[in-house]
VEXDREN-2710 file (C-alpha; in Angstrom, 1 decimal):
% VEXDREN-2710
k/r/px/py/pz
1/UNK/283.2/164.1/33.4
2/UNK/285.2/163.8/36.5
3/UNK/287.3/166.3/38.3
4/UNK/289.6/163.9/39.8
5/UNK/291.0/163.6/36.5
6/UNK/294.8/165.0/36.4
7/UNK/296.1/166.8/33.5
8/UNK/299.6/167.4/32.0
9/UNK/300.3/170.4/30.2
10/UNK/303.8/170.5/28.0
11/UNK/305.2/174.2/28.2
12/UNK/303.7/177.2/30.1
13/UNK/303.5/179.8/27.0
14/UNK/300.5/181.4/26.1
15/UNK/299.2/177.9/25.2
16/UNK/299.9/176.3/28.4
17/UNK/298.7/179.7/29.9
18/UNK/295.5/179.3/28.6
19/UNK/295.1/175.9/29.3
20/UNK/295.5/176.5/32.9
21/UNK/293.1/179.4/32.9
22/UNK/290.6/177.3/30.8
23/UNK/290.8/174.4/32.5
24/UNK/290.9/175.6/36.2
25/UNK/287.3/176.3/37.0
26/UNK/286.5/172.4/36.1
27/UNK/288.6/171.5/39.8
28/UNK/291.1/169.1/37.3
29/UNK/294.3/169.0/39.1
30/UNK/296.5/170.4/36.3
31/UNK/300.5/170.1/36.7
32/UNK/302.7/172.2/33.8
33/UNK/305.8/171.4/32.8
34/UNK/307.9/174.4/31.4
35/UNK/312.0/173.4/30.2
36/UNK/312.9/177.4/30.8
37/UNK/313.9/178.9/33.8
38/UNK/311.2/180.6/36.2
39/UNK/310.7/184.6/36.1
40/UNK/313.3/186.1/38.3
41/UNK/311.8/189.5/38.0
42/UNK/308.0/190.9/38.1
43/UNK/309.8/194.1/36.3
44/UNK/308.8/194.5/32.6
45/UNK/311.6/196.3/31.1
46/UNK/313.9/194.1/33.5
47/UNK/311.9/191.0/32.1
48/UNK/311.8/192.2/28.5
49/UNK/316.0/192.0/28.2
50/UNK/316.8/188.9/30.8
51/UNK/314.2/186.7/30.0
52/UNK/315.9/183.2/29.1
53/UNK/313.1/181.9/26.9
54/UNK/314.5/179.1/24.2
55/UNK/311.2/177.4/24.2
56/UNK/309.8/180.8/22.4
57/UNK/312.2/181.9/19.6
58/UNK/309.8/184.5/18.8
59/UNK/309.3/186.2/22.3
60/UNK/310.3/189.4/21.3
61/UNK/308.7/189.8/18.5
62/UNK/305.7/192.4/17.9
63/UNK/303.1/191.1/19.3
64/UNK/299.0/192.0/19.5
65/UNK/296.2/190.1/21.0
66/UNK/292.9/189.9/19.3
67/UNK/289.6/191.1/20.7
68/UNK/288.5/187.2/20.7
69/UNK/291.1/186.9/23.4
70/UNK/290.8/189.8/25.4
71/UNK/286.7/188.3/25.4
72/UNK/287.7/185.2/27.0
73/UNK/290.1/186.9/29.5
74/UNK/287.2/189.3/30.5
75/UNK/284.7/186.4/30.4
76/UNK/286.6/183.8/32.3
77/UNK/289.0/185.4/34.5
78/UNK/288.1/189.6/34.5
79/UNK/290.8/189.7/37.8
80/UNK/293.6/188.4/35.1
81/UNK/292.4/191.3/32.9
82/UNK/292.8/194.0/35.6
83/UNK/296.4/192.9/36.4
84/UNK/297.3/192.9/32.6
85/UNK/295.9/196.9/32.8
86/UNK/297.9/197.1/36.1
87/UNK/301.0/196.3/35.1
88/UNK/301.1/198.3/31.6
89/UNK/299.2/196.3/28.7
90/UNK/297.3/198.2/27.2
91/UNK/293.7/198.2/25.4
92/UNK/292.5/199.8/22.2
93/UNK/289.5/200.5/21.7
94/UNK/287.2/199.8/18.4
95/UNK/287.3/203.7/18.0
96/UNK/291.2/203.8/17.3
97/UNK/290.5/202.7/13.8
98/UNK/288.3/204.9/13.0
99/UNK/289.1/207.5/9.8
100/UNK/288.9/211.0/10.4
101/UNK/285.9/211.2/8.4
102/UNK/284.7/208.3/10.4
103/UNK/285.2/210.3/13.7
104/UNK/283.2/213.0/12.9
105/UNK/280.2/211.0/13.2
106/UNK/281.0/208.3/15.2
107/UNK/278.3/207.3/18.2
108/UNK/279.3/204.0/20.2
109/UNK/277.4/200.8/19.7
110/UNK/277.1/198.4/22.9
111/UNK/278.9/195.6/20.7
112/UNK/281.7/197.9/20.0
113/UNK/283.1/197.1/23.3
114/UNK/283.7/193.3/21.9
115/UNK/286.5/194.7/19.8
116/UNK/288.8/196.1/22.1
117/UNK/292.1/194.3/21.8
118/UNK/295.6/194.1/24.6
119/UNK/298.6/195.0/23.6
120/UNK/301.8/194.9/24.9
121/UNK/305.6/193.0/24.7
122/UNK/304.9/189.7/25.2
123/UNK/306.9/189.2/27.9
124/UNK/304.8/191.4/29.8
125/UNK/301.4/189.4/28.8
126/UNK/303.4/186.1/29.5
127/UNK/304.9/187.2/32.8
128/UNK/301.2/188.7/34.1
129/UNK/299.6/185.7/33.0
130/UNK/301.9/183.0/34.5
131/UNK/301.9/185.3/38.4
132/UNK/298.6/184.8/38.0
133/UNK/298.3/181.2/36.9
134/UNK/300.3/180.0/39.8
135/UNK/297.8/181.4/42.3
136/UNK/295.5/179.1/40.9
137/UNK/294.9/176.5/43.8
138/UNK/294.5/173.3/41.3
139/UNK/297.6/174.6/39.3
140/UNK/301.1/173.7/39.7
141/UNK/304.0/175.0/37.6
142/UNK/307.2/173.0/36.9
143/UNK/309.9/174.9/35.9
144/UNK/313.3/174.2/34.2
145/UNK/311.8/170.2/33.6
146/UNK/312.9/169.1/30.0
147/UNK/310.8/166.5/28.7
148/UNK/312.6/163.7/26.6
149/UNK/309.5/160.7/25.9
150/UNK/305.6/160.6/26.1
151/UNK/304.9/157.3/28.0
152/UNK/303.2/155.5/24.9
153/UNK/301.7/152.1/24.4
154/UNK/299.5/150.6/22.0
155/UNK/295.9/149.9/22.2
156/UNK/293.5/147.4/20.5
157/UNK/293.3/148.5/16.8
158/UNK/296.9/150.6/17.0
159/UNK/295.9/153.8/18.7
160/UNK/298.7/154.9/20.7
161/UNK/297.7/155.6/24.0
162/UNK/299.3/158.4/26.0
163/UNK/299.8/158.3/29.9
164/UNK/302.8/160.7/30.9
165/UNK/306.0/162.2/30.3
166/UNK/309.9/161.1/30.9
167/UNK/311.8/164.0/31.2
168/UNK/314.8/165.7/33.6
169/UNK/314.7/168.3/36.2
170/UNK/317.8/169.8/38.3
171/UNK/320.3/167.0/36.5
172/UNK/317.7/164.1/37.3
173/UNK/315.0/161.8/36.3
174/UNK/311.7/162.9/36.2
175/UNK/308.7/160.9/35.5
176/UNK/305.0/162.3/35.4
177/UNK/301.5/160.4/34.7
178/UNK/298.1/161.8/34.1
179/UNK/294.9/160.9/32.5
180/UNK/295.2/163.8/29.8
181/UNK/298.5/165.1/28.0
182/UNK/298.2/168.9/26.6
183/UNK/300.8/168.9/24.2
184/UNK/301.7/173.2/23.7
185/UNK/305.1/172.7/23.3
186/UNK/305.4/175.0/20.0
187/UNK/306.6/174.3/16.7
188/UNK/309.9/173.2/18.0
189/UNK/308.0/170.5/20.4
190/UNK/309.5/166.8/20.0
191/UNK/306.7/164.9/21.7
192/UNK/304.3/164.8/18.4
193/UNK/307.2/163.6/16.2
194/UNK/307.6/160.3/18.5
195/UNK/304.1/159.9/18.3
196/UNK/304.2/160.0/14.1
197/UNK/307.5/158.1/14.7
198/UNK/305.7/155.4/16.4
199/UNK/303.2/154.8/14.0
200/UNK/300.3/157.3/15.3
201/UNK/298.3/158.3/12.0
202/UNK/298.6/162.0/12.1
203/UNK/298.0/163.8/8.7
204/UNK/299.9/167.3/8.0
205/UNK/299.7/170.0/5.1
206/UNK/302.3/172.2/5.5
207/UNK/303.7/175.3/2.9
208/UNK/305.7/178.7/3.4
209/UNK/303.7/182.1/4.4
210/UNK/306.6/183.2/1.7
211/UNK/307.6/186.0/4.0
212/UNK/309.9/187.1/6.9
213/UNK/309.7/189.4/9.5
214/UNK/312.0/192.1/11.6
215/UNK/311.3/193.6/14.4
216/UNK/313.3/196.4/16.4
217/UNK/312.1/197.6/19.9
218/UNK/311.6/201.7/20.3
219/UNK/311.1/203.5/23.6
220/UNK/309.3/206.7/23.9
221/UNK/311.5/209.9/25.0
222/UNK/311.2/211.4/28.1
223/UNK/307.9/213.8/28.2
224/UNK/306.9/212.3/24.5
225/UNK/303.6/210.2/23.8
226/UNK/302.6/208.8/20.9
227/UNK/301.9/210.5/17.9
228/UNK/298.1/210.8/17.1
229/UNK/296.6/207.9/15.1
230/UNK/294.0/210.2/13.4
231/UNK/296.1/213.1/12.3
232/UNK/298.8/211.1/11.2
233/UNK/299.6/209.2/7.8
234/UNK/298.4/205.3/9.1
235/UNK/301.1/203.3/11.1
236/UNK/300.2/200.2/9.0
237/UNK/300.7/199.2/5.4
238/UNK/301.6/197.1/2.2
239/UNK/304.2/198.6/-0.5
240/UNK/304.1/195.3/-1.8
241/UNK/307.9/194.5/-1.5
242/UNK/308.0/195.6/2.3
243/UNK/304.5/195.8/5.3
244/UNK/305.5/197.8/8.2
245/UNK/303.6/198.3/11.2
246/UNK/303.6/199.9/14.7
247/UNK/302.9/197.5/17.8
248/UNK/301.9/200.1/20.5
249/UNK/303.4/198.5/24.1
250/UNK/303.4/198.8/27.8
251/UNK/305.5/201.3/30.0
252/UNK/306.5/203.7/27.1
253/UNK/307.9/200.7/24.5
254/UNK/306.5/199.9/21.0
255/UNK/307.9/198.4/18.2
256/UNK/308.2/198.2/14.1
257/UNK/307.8/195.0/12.4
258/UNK/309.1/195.2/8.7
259/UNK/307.9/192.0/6.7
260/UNK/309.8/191.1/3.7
261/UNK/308.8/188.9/1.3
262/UNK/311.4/185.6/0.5
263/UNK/311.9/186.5/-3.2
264/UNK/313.7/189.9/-1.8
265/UNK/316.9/188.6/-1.3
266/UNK/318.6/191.4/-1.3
267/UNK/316.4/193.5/1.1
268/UNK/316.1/191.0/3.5
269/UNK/320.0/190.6/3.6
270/UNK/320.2/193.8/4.6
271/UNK/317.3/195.0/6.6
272/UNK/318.9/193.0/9.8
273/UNK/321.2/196.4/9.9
274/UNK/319.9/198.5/12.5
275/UNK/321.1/201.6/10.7
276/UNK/319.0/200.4/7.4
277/UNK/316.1/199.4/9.0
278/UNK/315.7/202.7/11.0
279/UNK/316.3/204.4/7.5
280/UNK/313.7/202.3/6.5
281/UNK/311.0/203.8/8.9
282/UNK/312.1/207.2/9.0
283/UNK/311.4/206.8/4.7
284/UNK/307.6/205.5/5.5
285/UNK/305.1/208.7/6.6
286/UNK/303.2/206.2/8.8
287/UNK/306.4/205.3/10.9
288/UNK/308.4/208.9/10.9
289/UNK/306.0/210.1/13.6
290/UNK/307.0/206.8/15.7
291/UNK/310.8/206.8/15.0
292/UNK/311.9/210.4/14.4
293/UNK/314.9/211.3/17.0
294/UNK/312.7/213.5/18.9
295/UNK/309.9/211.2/19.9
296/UNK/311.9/208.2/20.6
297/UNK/314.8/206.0/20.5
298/UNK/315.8/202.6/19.4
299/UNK/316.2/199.6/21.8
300/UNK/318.2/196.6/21.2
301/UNK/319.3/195.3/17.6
302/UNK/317.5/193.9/14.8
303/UNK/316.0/190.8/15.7
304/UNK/314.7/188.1/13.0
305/UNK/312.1/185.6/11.9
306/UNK/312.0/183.0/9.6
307/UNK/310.7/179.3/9.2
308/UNK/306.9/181.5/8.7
309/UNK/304.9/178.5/7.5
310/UNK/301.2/177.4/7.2
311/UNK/300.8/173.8/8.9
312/UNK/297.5/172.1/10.0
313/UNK/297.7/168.5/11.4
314/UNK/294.4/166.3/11.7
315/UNK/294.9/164.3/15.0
316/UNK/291.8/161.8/13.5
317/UNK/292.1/160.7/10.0
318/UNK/289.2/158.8/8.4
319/UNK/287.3/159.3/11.7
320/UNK/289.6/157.2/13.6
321/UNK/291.9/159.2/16.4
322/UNK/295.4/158.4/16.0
323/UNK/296.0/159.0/20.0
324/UNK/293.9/158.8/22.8
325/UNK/294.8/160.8/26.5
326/UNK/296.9/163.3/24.3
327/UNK/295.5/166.6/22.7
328/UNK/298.1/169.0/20.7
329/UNK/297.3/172.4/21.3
330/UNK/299.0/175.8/19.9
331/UNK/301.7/176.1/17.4
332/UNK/301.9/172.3/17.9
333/UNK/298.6/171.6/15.9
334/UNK/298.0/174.9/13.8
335/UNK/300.3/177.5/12.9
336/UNK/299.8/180.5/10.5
337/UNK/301.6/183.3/9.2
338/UNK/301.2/185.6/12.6
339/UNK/300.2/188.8/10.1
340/UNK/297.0/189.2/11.9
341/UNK/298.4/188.0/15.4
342/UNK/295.9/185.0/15.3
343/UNK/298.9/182.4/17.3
344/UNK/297.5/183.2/21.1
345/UNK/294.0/183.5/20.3
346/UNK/293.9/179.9/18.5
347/UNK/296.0/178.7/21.5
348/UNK/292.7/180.2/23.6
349/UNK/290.1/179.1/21.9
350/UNK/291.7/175.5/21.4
351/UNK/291.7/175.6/25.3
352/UNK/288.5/176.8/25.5
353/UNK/287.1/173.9/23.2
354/UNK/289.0/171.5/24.7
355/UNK/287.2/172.3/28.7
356/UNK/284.1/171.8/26.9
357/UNK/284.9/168.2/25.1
358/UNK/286.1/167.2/28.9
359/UNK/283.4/168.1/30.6
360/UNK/280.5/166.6/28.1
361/UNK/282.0/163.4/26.8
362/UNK/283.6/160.6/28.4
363/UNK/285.5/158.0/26.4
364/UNK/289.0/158.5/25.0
365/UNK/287.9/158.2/21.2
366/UNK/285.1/160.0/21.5
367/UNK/286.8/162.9/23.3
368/UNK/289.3/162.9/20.6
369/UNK/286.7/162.8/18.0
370/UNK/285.0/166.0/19.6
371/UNK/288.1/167.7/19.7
372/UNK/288.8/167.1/16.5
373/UNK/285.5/168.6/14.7
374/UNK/285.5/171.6/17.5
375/UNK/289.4/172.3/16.2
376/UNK/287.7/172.2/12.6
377/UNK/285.2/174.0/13.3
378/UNK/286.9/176.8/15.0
379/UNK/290.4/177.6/13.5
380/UNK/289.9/176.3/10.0
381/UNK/288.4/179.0/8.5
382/UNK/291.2/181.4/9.7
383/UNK/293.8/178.6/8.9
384/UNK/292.7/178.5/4.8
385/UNK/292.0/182.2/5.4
386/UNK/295.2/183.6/5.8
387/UNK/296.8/180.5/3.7
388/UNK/295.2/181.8/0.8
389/UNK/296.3/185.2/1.1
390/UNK/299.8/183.8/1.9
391/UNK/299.7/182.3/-1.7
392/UNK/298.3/185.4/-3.5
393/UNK/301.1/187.8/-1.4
394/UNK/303.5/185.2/-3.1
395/UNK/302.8/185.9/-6.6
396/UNK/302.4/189.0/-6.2
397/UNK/306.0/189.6/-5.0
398/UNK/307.2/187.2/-7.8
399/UNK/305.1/189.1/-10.0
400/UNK/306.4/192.4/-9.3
401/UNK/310.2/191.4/-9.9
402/UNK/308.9/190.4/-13.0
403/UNK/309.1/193.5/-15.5
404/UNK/306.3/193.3/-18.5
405/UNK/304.4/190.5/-16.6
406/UNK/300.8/191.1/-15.8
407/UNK/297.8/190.5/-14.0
408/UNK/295.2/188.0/-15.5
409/UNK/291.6/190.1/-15.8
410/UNK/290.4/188.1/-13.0
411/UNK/293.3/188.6/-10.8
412/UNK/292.7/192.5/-11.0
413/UNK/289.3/192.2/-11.0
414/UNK/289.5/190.9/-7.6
415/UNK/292.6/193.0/-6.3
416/UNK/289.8/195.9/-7.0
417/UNK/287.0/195.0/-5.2
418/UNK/289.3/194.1/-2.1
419/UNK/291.3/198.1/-2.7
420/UNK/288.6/200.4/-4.2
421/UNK/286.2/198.4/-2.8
422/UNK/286.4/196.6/0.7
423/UNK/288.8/198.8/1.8
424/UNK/286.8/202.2/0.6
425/UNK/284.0/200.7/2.6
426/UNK/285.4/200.0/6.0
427/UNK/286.7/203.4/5.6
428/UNK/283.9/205.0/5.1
429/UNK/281.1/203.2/7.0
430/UNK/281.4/203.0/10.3
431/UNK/279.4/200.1/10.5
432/UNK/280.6/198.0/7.8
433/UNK/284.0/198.5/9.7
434/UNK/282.4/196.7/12.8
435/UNK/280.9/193.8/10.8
436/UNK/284.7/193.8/8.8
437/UNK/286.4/193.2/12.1
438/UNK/283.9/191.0/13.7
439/UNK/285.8/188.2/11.5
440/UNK/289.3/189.8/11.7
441/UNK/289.4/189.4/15.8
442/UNK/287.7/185.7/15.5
443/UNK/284.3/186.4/16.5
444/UNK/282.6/184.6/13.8
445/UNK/283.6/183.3/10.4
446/UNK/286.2/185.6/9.0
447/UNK/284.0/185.6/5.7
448/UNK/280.7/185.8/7.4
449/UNK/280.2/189.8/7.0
450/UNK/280.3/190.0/3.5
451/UNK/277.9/187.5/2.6
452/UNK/275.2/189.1/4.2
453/UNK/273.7/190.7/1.7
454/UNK/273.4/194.3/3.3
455/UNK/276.9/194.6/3.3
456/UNK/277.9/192.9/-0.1
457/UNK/275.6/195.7/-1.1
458/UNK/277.3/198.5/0.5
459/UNK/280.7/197.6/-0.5
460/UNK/280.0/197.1/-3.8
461/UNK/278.0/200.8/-3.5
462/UNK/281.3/201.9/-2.3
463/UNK/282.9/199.8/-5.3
464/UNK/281.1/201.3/-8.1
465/UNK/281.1/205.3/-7.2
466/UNK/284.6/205.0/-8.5
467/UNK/288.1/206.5/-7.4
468/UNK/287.5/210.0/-8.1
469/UNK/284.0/210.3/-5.7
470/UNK/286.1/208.0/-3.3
471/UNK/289.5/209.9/-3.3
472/UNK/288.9/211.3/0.8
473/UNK/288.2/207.7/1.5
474/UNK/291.8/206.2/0.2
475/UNK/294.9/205.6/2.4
476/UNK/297.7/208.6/1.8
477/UNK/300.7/206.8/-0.4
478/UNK/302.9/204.5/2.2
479/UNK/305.7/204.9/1.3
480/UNK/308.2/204.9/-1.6
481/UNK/308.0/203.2/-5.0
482/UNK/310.6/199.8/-4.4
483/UNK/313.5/201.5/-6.8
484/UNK/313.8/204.7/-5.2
485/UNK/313.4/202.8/-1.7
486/UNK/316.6/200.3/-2.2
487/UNK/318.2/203.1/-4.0
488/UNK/318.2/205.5/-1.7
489/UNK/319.6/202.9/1.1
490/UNK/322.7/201.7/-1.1
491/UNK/320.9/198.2/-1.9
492/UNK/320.9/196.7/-5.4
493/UNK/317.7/197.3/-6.9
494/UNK/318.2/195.3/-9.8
495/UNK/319.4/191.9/-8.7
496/UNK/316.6/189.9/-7.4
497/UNK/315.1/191.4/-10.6
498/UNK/317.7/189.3/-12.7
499/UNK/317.6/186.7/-10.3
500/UNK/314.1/186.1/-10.9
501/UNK/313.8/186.9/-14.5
502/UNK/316.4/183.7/-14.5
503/UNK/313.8/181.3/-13.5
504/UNK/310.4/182.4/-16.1
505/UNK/308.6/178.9/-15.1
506/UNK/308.3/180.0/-11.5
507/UNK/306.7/183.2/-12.4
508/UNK/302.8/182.4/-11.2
END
């Protein structure tokens, strides 16, 4: 390892953000490239509606950051943490999950500090974490430089080789060189698509999170907080045809995400409306408390998002690298359906893996080898994770707009043990909901918990007392049954239902 090396990071979003922070404390001199514009403001709510950001179409979208994240902040930089809390993100604590049975006898465990997670607008995180970046001595930030072309050439045996960047800034010619290219340009990043178009062996599975989301902004009214998380109907849920959920944010904002499944057509039409998606959350118990007249009001319109698809790219295929000098990072390698607001922390713990293949090995292939298995190692289990509840969400919603067709005995089977089972469980044992959560924030394998045998046995405990001994433990009703929802908001209940009923062989 040597700390004369110079690294190149493409795009200063979270993932270049974290890149910087990871990569810092090594002494690398690290130079970031960013196409948009610089801040212009260190105001949030000033920030959150002039912030030119076309490199991040999903800015202002809900956004959370997992406790795995918040860890490394604290771990590796606790100054950046104290600025986040300075200028409005937030924390929540492990306790604001808790039931209200759950309450009652709660008593903090040391580890439940591990499970605090930020929140906040993004643009606040981004903002606070770039100010703070750029006082980094070995870090320098590049802004409004487009990049066009990786400098490429090939090595002995066809590996492309990757030494720098062409690219424009302020209406000229730009050209960068470094011993290591971070690619965290996105999924609307170029530079991987020369690298495949020049021949660079780079395997991809790709599919549809069959879903789209909409988010509207809300700000608290002046003298209003926010509504009580315990006494409240929850401020999360399913119906099945719509999930909804409250992101709590900084300086008196939140916001509603309502995720819509692609078969709903006719929903998702209409939901961009911001007079039908407020109807929408002033219809859902768990969001009236949030978006009633009196507590708050709405800010800005409807805003969209689409192209939600599950893609993994292998950067070594047949355990030969297919670049050397050049490590994709982000949305650029692995992307997931963001239901569980996984994006940022992969983009951190990619970083994080990629200081430690740096710093212990020392040729090209082998770095990229390294990298390779840590990326494997770390993010795939979250990767086929949510994939696989991507494809049973599917059929599901196909399922549903198909009347008389029914569940195989297996399929229920299993949607049992996850509602009057897994679910009963976290919700009534306080420490099965640590152990649950331990692989929902990333801090070990998302399946780990329940095959330990202690808690396989409680949740199946939970499982087999039934819903009647259970009943305090379930969730109060969401919402409203699909008909009556579309119904009451002038939407045509019945015409995804033909729609579908049209195509029987795509019914799963």
């Amino acid at each position: 390892m040597s700390t004369a090396e110079k690294i190149l990071v493409i795009g200063a979003g979270i993932g270049g953000l974290c890149t910087a922070l990871l990569l810092a404390s090594s002494g690398r001199e690290i130079v970031m490239v960013e196409r948009d514009g610089p801040l212009g403001t260190s105001d949030p709510d000033e920030l959150f509606h002039n912030w030119k950001r076309n490199g991040v179409a999903h800015l202002r979208q809900s956004h959370a950051f997992l406790a795995r994240l918040r860890k490394i902040m604290k771990d590796e930089h606790p100054a950046l943490l104290d600025q986040l809390l300075a200028t409005g993100v937030r924390e929540l604590p492990f306790d604001v999950w808790l039931t209200e049975q759950q309450q009652a006898s709660y008593e903090a465990a040391p580890e439940d500090a591990d499970l605090t997670i930020i929140t906040s607008r993004r643009t606040t995180l981004e903002m606070t974490m770039r100010r703070y970046v750029e006082t980094l001595p070995n870090v320098k930030l590049l802004c409004g430089y487009r990049v066009e072309r990786l400098i490429t050439h090939k090595e002995d045996g066809g590996v492309l080789h990757v030494s720098g960047i062409e690219g424009v800034q302020d209406a000229k010619p730009v050209t960068l060189t470094a011993d290591i290219i971070v690619d965290t340009s996105g999924k609307g990043g170029r530079s991987i698509n020369q690298l495949i178009a020049e021949g660079a062996n780079i395997a991809e599975e790709s599919e549809t999170a069959g879903i789209l989301y909409f988010t509207r902004h809300y700000r608290l009214r002046p003298g209003q907080i926010e509504p009580d998380r315990t006494s409240n109907p929850p401020a999360s849920g399913d119906l099945g045809y719509l999930k909804f959920g409250v992101f709590p944010g900084d300086n008196g904002n939140f916001s509603i995400t309502l995720a819509v499944p692609e078969v709903e057509l006719e929903l998702r039409q209409k939901i961009v409306d911001p007079e039908i998606f407020h109807g929408i959350t002033l219809m859902l118990p768990g969001l009236h408390p949030w978006t009633n007249a009196e507590r708050s009001e709405p800010v800005g319109k409807v805003i969209g998002m689409g192209d939600l698809v599950s893609r993994w790219r292998d950067m070594v295929v047949d355990g030969k690298a297919a670049t050397h000098g050049y490590f994709a990072l982000g949305d650029t390698l692995v992307r997931t359906n963001p239901l569980y607001g996984r994006g940022c922390s992969f983009a951190a713990v990619s970083a994080q893996a990629l200081r430690k293949v740096l710093d212990t090995h020392r040729g090209p292939e082998e770095r990229a080898l390294a990298y390779h298995e840590a990326i494997k190692l770390e993010l795939r289990p979250f990767y086929i994770n949510q994939r696989t509840q991507d494809r049973a969400a599917i059929k599901e919603a196909r399922r549903a707009l198909t009347p008389g067709q029914k569940q195989r005995l297996r399929a229920r089977l299993t949607k049992s043990f996850v509602k009057d089972g897994i679910e009963i469980a976290i919700r009534s044992d306080t420490r099965l909901l640590r152990e649950a959560l331990r692989g929902f924030h990333m801090l070990e394998h998302p399946e780990a918990w329940l095959k330990r045998p202690r808690n396989l046995a409680g949740v199946l405990y939970y499982w087999a007392r039934g819903k009647r001994r259970n009943a305090a433990a379930y969730r109060p009703d969401p919402g409203p049954e699909r008909q009556h929802m579309l119904a009451a908001l002038k939407i045509d209940h019945q015409a995804d239902i033909d729609r579908i009923a049209a195509e029987p062989s795509k019914v799963a």
